[in-house]
NUDOVEX-945375 format. One record per atom (N, C-alpha, C, O): residue number from 1; atom name; x, y, z. Coordinates in Angstrom, 1 decimal. Layout:
% residues N
+-----+-------+--------+--------+--------+
! num ! atomo !      X !      Y !      Z !
+-----+-------+--------+--------+--------+
! NUM !    CA !      X !      Y !      Z !
...
+-----+-------+--------+--------+--------+
***
This chain:
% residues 104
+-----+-------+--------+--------+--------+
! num ! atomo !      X !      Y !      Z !
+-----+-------+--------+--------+--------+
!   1 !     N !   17.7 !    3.4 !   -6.2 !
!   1 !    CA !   18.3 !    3.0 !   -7.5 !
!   1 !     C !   17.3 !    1.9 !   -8.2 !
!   1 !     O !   16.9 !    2.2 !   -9.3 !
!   2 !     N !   17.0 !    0.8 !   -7.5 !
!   2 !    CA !   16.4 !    0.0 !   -8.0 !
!   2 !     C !   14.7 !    0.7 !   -8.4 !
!   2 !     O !   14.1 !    0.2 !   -9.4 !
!   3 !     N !   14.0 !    1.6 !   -7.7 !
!   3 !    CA !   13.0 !    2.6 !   -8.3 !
!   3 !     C !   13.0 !    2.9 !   -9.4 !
!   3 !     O !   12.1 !    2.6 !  -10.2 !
!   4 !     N !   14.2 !    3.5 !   -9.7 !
!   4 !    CA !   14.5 !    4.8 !  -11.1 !
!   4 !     C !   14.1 !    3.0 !  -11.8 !
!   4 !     O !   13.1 !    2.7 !  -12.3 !
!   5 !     N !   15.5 !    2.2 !  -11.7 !
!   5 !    CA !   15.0 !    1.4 !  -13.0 !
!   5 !     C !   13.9 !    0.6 !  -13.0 !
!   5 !     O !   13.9 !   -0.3 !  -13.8 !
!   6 !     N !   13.1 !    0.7 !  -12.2 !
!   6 !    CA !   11.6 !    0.0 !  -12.2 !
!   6 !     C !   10.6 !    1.2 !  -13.5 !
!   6 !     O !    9.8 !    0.8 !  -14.4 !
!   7 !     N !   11.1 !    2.3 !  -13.1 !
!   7 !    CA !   10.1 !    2.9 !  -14.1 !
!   7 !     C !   11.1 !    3.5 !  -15.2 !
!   7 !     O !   10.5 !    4.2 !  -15.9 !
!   8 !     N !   12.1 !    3.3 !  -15.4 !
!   8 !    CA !   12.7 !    3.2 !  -17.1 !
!   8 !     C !   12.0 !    2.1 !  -17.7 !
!   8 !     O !   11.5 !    2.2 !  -18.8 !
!   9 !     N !   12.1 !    0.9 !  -16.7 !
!   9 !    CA !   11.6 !   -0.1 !  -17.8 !
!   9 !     C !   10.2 !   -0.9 !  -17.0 !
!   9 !     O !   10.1 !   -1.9 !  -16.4 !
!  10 !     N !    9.3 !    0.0 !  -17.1 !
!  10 !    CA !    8.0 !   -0.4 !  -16.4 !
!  10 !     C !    7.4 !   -1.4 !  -17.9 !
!  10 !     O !    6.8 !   -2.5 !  -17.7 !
!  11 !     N !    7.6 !   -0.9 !  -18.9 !
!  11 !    CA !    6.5 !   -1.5 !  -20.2 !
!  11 !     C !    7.5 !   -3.1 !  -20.0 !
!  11 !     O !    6.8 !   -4.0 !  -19.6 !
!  12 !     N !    8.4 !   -3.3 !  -20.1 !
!  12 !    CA !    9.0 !   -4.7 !  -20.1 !
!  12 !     C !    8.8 !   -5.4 !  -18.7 !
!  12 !     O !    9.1 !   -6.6 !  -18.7 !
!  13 !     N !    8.4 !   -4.9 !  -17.4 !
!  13 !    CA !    8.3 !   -5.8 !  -16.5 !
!  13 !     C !    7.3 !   -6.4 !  -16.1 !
!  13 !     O !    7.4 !   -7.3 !  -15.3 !
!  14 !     N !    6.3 !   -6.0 !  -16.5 !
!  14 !    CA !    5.0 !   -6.8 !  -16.4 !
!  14 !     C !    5.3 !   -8.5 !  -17.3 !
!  14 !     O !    5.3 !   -9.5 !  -16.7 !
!  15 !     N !    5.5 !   -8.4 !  -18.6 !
!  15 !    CA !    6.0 !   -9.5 !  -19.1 !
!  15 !     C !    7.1 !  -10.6 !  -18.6 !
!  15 !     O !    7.1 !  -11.8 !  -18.7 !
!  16 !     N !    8.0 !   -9.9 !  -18.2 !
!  16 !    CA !    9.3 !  -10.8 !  -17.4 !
!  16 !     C !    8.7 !  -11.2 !  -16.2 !
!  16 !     O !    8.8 !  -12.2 !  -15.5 !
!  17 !     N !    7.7 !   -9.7 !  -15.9 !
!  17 !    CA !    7.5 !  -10.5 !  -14.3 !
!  17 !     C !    6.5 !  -11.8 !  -14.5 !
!  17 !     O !    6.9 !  -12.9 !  -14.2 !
!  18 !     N !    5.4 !  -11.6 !  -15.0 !
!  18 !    CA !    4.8 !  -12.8 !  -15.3 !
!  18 !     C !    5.2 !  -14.5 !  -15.9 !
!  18 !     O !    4.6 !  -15.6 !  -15.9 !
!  19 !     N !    6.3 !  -14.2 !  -16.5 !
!  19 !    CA !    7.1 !  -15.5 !  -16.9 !
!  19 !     C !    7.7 !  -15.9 !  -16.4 !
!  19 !     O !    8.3 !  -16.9 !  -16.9 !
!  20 !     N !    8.2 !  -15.3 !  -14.7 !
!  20 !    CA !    9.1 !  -15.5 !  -14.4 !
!  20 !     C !    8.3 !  -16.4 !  -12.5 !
!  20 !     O !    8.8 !  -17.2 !  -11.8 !
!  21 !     N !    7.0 !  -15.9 !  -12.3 !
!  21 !    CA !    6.1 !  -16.3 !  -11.4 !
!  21 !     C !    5.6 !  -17.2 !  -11.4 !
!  21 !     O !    5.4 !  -17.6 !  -10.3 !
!  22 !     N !    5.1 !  -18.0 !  -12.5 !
!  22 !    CA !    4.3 !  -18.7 !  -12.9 !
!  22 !     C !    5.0 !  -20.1 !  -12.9 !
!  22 !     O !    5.9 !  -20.4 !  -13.7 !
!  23 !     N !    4.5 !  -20.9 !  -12.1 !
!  23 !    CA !    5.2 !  -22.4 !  -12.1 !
!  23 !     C !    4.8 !  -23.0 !  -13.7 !
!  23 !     O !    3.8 !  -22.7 !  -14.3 !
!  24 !     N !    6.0 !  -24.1 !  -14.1 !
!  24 !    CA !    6.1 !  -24.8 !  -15.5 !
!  24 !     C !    4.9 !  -25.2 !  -16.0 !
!  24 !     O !    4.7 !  -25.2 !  -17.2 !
!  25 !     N !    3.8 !  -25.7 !  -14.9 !
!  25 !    CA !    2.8 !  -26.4 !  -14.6 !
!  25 !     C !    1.7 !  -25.5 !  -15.6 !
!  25 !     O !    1.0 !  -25.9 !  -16.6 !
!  26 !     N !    1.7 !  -24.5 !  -14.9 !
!  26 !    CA !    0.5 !  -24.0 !  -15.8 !
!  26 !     C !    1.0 !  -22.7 !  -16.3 !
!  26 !     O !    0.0 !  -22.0 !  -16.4 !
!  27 !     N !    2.0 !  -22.1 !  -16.7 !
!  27 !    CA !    2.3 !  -21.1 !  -17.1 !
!  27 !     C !    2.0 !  -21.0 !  -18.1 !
!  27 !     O !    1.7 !  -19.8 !  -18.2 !
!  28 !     N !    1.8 !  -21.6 !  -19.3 !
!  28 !    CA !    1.1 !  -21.0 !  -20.5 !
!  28 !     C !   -0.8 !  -20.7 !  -20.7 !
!  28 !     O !   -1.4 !  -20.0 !  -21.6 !
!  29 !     N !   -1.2 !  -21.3 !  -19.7 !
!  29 !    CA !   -2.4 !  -21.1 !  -19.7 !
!  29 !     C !   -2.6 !  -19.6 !  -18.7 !
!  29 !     O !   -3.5 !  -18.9 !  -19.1 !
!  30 !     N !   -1.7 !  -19.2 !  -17.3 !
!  30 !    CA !   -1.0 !  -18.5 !  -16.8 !
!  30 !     C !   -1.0 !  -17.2 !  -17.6 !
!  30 !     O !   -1.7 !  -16.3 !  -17.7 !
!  31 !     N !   -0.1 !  -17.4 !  -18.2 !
!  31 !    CA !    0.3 !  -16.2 !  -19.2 !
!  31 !     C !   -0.7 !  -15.6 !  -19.7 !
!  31 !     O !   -1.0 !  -14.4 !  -19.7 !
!  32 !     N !   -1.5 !  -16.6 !  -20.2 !
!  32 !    CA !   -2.7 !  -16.5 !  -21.4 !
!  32 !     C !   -3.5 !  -15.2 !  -20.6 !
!  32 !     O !   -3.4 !  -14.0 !  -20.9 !
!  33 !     N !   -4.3 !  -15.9 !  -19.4 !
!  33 !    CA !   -5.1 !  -14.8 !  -18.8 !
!  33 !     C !   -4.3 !  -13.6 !  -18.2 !
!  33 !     O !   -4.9 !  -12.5 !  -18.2 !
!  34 !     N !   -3.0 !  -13.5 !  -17.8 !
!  34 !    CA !   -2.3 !  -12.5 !  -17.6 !
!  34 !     C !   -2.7 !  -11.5 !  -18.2 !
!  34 !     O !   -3.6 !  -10.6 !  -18.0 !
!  35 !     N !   -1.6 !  -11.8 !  -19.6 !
!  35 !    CA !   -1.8 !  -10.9 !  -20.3 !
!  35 !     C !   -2.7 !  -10.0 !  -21.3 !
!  35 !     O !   -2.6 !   -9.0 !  -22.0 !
!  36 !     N !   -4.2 !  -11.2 !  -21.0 !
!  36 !    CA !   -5.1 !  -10.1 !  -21.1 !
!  36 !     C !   -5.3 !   -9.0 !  -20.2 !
!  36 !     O !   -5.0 !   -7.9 !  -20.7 !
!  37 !     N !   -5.7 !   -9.0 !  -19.0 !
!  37 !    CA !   -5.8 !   -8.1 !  -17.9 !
!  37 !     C !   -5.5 !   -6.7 !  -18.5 !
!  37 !     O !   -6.4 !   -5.8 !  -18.5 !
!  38 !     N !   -4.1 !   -6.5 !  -19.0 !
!  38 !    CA !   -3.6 !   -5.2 !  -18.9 !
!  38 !     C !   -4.9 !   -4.8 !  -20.4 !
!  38 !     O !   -5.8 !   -4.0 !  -20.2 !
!  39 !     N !   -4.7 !   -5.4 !  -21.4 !
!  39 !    CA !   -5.4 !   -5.6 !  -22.3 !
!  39 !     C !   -7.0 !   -4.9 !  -22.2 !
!  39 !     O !   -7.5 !   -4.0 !  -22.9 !
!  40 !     N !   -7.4 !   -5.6 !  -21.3 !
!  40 !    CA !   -8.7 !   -5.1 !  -20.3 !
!  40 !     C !   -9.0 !   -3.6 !  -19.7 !
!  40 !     O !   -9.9 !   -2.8 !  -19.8 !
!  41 !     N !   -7.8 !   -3.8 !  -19.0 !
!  41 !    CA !   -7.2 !   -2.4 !  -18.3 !
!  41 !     C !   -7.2 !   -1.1 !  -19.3 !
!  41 !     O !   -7.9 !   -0.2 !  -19.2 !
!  42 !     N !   -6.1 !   -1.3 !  -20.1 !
!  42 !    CA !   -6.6 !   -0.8 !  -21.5 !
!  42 !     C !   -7.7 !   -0.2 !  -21.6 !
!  42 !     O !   -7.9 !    0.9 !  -21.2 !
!  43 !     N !   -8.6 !   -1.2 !  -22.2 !
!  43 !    CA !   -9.7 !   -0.5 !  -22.7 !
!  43 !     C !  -10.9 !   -0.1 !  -22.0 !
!  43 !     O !  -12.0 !    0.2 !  -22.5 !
!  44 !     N !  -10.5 !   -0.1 !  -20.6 !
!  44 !    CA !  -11.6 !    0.6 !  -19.4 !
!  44 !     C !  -11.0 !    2.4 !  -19.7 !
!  44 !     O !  -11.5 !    3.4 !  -20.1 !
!  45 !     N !   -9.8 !    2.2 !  -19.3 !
!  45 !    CA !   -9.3 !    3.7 !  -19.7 !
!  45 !     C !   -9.7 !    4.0 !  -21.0 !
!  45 !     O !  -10.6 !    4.7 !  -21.0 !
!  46 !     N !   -9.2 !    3.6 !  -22.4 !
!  46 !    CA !   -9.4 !    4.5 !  -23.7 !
!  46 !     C !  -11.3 !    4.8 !  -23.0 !
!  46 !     O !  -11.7 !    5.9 !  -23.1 !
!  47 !     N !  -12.0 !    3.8 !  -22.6 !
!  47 !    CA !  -13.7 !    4.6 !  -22.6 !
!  47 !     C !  -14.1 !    5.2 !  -21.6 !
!  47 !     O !  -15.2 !    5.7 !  -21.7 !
!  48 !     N !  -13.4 !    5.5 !  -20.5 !
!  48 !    CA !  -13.5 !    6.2 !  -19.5 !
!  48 !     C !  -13.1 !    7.6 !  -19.6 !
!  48 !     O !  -13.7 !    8.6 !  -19.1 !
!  49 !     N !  -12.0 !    7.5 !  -20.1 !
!  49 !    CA !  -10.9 !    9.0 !  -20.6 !
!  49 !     C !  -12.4 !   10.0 !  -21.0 !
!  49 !     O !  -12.9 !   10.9 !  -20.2 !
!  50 !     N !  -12.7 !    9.6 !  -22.2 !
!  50 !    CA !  -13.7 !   10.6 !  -22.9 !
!  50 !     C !  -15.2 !   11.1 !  -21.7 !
!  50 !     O !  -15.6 !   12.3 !  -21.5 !
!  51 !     N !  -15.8 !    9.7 !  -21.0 !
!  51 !    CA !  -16.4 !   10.0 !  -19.8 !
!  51 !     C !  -16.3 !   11.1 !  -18.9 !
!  51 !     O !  -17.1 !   12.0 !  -18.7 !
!  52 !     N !  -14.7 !   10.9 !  -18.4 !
!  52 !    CA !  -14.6 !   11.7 !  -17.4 !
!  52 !     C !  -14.3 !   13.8 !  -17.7 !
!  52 !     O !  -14.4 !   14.7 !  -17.0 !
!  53 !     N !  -13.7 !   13.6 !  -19.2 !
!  53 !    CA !  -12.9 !   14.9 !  -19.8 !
!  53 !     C !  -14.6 !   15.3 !  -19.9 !
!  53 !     O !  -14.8 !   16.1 !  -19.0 !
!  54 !     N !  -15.5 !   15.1 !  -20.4 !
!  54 !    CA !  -16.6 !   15.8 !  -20.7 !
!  54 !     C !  -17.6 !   16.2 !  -19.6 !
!  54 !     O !  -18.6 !   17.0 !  -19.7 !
!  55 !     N !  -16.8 !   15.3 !  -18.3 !
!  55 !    CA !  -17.8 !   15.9 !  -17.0 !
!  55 !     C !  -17.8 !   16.9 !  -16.5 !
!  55 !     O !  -16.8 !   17.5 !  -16.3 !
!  56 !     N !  -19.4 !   17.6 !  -16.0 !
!  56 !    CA !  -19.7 !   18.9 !  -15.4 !
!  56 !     C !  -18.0 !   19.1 !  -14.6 !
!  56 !     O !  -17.2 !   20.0 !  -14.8 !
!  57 !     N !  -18.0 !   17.8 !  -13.4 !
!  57 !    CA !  -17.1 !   18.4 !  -12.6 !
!  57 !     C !  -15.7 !   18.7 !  -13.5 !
!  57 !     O !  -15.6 !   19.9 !  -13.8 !
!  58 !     N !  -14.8 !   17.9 !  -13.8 !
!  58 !    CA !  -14.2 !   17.7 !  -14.5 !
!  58 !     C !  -14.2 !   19.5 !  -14.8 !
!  58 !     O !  -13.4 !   20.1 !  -14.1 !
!  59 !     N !  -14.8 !   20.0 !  -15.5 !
!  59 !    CA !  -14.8 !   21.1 !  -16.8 !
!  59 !     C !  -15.3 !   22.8 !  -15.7 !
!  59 !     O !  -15.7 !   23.9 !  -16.0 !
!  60 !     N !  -15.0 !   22.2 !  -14.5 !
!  60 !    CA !  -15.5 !   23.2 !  -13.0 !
!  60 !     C !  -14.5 !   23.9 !  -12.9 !
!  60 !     O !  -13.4 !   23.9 !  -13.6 !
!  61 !     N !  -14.7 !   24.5 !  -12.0 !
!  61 !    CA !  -13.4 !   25.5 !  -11.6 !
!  61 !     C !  -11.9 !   24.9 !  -11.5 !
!  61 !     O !  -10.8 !   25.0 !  -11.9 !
!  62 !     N !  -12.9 !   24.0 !  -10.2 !
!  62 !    CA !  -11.7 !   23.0 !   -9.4 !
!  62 !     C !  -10.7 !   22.5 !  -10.2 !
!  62 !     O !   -9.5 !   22.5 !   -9.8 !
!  63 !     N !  -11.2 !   22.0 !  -11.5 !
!  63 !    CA !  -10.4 !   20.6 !  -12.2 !
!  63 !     C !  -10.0 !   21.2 !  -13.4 !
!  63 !     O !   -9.2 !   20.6 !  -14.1 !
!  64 !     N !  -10.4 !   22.3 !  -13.8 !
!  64 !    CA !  -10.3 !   22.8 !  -15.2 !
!  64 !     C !   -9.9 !   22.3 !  -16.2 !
!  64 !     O !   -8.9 !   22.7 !  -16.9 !
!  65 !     N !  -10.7 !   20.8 !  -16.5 !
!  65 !    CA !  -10.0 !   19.8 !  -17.4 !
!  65 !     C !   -8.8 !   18.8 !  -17.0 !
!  65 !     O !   -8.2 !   18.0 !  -17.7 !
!  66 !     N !   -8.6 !   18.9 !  -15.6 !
!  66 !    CA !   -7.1 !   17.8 !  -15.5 !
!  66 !     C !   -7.9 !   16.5 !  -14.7 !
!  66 !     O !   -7.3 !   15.5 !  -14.5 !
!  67 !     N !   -9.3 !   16.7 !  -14.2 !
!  67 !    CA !   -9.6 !   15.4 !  -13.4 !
!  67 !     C !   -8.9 !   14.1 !  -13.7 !
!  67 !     O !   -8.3 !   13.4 !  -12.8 !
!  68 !     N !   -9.2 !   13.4 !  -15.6 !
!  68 !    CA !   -8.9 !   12.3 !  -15.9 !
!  68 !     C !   -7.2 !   12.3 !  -15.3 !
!  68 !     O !   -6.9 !   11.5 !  -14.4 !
!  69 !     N !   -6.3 !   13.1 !  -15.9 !
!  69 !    CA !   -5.0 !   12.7 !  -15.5 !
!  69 !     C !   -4.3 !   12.7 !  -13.8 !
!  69 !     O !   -3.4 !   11.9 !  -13.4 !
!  70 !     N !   -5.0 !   13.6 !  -13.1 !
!  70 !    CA !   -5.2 !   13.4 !  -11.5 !
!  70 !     C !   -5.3 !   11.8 !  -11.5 !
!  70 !     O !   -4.4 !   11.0 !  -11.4 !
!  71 !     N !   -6.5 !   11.6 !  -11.6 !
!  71 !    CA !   -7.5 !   10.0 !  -11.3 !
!  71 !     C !   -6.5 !    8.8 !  -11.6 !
!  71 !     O !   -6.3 !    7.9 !  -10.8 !
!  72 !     N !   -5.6 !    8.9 !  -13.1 !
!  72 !    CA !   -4.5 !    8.3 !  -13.3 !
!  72 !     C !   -3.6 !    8.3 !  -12.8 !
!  72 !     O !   -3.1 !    7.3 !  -12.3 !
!  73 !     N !   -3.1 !    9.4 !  -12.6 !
!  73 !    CA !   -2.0 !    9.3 !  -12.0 !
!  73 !     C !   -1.9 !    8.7 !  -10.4 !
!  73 !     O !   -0.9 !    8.1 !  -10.0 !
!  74 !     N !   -2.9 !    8.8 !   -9.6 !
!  74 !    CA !   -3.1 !    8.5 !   -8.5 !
!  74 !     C !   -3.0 !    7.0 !   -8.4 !
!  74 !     O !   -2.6 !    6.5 !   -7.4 !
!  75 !     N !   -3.5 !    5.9 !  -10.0 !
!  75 !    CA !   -3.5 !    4.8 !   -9.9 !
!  75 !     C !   -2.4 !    4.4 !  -10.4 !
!  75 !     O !   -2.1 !    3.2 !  -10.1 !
!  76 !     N !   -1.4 !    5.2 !  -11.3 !
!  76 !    CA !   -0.1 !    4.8 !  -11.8 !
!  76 !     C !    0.7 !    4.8 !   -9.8 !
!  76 !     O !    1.3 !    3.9 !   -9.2 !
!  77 !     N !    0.3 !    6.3 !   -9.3 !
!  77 !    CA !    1.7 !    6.2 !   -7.8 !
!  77 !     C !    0.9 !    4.9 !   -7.2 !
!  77 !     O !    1.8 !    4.4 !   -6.6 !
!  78 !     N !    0.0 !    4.1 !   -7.0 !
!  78 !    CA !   -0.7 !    3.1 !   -6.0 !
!  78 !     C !    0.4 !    1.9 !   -6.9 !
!  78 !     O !    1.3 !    1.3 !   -6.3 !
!  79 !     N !   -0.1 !    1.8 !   -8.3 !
!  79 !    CA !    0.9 !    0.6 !   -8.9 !
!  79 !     C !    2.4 !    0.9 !   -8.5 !
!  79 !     O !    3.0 !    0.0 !   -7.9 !
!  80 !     N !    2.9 !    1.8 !   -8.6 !
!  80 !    CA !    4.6 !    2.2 !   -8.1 !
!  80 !     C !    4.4 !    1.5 !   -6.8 !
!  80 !     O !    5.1 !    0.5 !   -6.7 !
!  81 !     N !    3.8 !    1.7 !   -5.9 !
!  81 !    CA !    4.0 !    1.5 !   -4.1 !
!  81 !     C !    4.0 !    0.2 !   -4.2 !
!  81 !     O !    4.9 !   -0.3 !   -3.6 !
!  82 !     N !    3.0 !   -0.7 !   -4.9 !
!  82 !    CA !    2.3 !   -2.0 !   -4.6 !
!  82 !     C !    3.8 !   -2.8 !   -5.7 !
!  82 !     O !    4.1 !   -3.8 !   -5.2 !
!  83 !     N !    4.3 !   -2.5 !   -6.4 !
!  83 !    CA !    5.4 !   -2.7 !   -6.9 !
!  83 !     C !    6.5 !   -2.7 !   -6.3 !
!  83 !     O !    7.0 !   -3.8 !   -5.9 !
!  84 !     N !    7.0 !   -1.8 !   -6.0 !
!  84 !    CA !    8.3 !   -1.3 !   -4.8 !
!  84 !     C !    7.9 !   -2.1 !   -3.8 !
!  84 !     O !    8.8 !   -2.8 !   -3.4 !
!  85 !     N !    6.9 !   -2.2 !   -3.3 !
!  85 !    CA !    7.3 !   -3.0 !   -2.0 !
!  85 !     C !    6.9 !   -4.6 !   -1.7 !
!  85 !     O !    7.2 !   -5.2 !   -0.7 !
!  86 !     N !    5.8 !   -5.1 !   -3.0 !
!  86 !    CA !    5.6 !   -6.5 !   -2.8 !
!  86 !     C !    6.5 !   -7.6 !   -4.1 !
!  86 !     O !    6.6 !   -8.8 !   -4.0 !
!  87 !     N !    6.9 !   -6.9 !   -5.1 !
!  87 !    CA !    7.6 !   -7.4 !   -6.0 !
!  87 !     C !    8.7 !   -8.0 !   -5.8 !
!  87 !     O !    9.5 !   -7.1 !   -6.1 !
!  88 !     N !    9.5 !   -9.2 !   -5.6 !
!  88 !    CA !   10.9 !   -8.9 !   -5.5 !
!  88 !     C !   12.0 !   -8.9 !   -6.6 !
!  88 !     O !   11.6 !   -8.9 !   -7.7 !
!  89 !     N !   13.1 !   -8.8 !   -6.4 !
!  89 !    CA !   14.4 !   -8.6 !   -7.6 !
!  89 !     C !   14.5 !  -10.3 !   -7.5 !
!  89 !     O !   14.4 !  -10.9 !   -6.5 !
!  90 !     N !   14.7 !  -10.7 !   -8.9 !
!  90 !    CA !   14.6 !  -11.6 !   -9.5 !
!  90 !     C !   16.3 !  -12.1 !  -10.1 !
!  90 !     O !   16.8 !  -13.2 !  -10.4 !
!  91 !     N !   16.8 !  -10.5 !  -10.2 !
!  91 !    CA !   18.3 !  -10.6 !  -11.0 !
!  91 !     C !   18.9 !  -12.0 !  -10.6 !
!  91 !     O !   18.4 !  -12.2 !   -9.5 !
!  92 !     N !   19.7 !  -13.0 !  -10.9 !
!  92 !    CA !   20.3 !  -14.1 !  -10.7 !
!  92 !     C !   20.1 !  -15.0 !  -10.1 !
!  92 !     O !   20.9 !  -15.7 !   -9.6 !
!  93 !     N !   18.5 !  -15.2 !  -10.2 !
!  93 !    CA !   17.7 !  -16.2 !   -9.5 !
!  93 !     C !   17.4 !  -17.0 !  -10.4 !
!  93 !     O !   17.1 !  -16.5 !  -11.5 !
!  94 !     N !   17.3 !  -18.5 !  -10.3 !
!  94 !    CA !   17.0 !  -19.7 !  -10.9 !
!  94 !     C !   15.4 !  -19.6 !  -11.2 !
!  94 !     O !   14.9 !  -19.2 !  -10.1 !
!  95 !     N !   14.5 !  -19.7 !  -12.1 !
!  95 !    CA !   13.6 !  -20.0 !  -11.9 !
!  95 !     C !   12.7 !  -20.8 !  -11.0 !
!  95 !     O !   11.5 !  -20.7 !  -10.9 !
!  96 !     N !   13.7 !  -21.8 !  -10.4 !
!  96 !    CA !   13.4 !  -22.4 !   -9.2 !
!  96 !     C !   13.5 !  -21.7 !   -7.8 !
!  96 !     O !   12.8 !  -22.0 !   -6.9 !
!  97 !     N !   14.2 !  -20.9 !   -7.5 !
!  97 !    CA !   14.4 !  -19.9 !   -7.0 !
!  97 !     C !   13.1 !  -19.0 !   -6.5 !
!  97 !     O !   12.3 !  -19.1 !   -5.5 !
!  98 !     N !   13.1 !  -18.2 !   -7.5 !
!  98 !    CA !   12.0 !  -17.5 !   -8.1 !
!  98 !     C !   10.1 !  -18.0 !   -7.8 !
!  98 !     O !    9.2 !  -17.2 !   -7.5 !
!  99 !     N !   10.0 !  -19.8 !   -7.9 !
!  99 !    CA !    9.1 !  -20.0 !   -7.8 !
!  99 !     C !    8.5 !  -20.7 !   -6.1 !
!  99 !     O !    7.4 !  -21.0 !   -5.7 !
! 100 !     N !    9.9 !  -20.7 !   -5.3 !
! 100 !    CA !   10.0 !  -20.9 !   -4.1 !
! 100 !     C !    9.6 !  -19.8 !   -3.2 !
! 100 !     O !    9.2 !  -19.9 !   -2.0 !
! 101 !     N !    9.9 !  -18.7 !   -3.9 !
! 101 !    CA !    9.8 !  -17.3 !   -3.1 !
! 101 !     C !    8.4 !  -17.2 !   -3.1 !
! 101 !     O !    7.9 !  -16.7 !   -2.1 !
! 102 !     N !    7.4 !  -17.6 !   -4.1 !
! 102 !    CA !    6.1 !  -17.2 !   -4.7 !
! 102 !     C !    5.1 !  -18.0 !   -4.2 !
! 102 !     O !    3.9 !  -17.9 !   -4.4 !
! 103 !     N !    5.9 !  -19.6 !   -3.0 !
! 103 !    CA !    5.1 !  -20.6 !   -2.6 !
! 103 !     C !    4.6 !  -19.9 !   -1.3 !
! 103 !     O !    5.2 !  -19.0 !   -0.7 !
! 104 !     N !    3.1 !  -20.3 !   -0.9 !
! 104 !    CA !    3.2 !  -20.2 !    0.6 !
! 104 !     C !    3.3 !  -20.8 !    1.8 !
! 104 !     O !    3.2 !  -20.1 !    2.8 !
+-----+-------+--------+--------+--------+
***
């Protein structure tokens, strides 16, 4: 259960999850670099996409055009796993709570 609704709302948890990790201390500077990352992430795929769709292999027997979305999707199931099992549920936790769990 808690899966399904991880990826109903995958686009909003990256943001909650990061506001919610980050001690008072530095969380706005925190954030800042966060949420470039995906930003980053971004735009390695939009220039890679066209890379890989125009490759010999890619356009071969084997792949007949699906390499790029294989390659993704392989890194979308690695984010699911690395999600599911090192993230935790947050639901009714204090943000003191929250930043106790995140200490080492």
């Amino acid at each position: 259960m808690k899966f399904k609704k991880l990826i109903k709302h995958a686009s909003m948890l990256f943001g909650v999850l990061l506001s919610e990790m980050f001690p008072n201390k530095i969380r706005s500077a925190a954030m800042s670099a966060a949420e470039a990352a995906p930003w980053a992430a971004n735009y390695v795929v939009s220039q890679s996409f066209p890379i890989v769709m125009d490759s010999e292999v890619n356009n071969g027997a084997t792949w007949n055009g699906s390499l790029p979305y294989f390659i993704f999707t392989i890194f979308i199931v690695i984010i699911m796993i690395v999600t599911y099992k090192f993230i935790p549920e947050t639901k009714g936790k204090s943000l003191e709570e929250i930043e106790a769990f995140w200490k080492v």
